[in-house]
C-alpha positions in Angstrom: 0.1 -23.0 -1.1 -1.0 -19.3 -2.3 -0.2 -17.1 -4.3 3.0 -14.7 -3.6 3.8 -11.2 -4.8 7.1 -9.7 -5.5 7.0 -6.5 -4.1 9.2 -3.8 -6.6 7.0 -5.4 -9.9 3.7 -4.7 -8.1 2.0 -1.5 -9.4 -1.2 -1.5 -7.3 -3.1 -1.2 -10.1 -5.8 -3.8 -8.9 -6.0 -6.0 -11.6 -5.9 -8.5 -10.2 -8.0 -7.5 -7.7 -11.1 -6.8 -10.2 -10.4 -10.5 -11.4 -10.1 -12.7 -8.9 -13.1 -14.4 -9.3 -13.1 -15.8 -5.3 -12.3 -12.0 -3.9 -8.9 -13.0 -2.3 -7.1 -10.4 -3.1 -6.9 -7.0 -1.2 -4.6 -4.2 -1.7 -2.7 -3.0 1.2 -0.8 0.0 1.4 -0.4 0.2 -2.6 0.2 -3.3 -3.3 -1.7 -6.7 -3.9 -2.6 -8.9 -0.9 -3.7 -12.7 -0.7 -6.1 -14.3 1.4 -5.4 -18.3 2.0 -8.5 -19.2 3.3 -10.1 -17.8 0.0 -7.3 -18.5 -2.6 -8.3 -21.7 -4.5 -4.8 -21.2 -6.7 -6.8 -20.7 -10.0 -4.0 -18.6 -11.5 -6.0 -15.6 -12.7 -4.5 -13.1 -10.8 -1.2 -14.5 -12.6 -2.7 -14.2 -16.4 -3.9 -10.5 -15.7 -0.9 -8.9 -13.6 0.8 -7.1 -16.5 3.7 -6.7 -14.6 4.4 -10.3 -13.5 4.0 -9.6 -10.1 2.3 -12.4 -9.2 3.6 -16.2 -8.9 2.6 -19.6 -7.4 5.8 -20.3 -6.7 7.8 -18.7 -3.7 10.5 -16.4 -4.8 14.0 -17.3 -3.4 15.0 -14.8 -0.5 18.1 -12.6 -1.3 19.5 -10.7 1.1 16.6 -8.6 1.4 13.4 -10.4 2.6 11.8 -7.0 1.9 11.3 -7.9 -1.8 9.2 -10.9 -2.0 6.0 -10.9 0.4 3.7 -13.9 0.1 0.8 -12.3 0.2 -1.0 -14.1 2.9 0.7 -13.2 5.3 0.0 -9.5 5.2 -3.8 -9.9 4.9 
């Protein structure tokens, strides 16, 4: 599994971006993207997203799929 981003918390302001220390993430049309192949699930984009953006765990779909984006798959 990799990380996931929720969408409406992310503020694409790269934070976790600057920190990942594998270079996983990307950002993509303002917000924060994942690579799987390079995501070793080390939890530091999680501990420096100041907006709690960012979870290991897959956010339950509402009735909107628009608002939870695991970020692999946009990469």
């Amino acid at each position: 599994m990799s990380a996931f981003v929720i969408n409406k918390l992310c503020r694409g302001c790269q934070r976790c971006m600057r920190a990942c220390p594998q270079g996983a993430i990307s950002m993509e049309l303002s917000l924060a993207q994942v690579n799987p192949d390079k995501c070793t699930e080390c939890e530091t984009c999680m501990e420096v997203c100041m907006h709690g953006a960012i979870t290991m765990v897959e956010p339950a779909t509402g009735s909107t799929g628009s608002e939870k984006t695991q970020m692999t798959k946009e990469v």
